[in-house]
N, C-alpha and C positions, 0 to 999 in steps of 0.2 A: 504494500500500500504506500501511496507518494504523501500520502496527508493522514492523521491523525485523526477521530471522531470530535474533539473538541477544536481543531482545525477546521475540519469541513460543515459545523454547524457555525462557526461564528464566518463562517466564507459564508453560507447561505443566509446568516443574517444579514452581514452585510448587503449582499447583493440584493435583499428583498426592499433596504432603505434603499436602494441606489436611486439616482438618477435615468442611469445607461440604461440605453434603447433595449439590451439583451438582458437586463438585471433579471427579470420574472423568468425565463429562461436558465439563466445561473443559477440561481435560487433554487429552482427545479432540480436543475442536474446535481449542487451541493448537498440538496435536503435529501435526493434518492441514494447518493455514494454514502453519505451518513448513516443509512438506513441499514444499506446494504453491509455497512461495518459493524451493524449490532448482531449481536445472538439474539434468536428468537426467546428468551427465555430475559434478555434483557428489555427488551420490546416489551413482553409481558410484565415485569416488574414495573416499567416507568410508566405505565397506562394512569396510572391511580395520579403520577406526581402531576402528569402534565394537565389531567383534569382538574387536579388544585389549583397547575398554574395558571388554567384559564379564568379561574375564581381569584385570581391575586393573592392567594394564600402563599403566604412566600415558608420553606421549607430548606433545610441542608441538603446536600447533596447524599449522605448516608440517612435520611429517616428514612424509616419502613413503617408502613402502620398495616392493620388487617392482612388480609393474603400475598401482601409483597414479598416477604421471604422466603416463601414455598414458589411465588413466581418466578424470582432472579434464584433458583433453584431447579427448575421446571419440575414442579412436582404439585403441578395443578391438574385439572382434571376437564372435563366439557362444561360443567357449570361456570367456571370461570372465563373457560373462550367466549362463552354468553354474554359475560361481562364485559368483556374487551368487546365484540360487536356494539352494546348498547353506546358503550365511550365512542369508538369509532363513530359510531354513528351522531352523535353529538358533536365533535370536530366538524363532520362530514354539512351539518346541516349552519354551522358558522352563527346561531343563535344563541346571543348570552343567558338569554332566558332559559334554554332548553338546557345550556350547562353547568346554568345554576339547577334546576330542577333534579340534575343524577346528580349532582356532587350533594347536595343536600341527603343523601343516602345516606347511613351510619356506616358503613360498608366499605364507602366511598369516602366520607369525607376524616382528613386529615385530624384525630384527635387533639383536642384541647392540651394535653401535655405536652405534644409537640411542639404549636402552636406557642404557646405562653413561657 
């Protein structure tokens, strides 16, 4: 690999503020290479963090709360690919309301310990 996972996400950040005529393009292509650098088993762990993030729930880099350790573990089961469908599909639909609504989950949403 010529880049790094935390290379190719702040490359695709950038390019998504750009200016440049190809930036949403870049963007594209960073945000898929990125993608492609994770383990499926880390894709499953960070599902939960990045639904926080879209709630501004700001979080460290190592919390885990509910089924993330058993996810960056793959030691989940089809009830939780469920889970990831319904996130995904919350991203998919770009409504803050609709990602306030699943992050409001107990399941889902980032405990108060962590938090405070």
């Amino acid at each position: 690999m010529f880049a790094s996972p935390g290379q190719l996400s702040r490359l695709a950040y950038e390019a998504s503020i750009s200016n440049a005529p190809n930036a949403s393009a870049l963007a594209k292509l960073a945000a898929a290479a990125y993608a492609a650098s994770q383990s499926s088993a880390e894709i499953r762990g960070h599902a939960g963090k990045d639904l926080a993030a879209v709630n501004t729930v700001e979080m460290l880099p190592q919390d885990e709360w509910g089924r993330m350790t058993a996810a960056y573990r793959d030691e989940t089961g089809e009830d939780y690919d469920e889970l990831l469908d319904e996130i995904a599909t919350v991203f998919a639909a770009d409504d803050p309301d609709v990602a306030a609504s699943r992050y409001a989950r107990d399941d889902l949403r980032v405990p108060a310990g962590i938090i405070g």
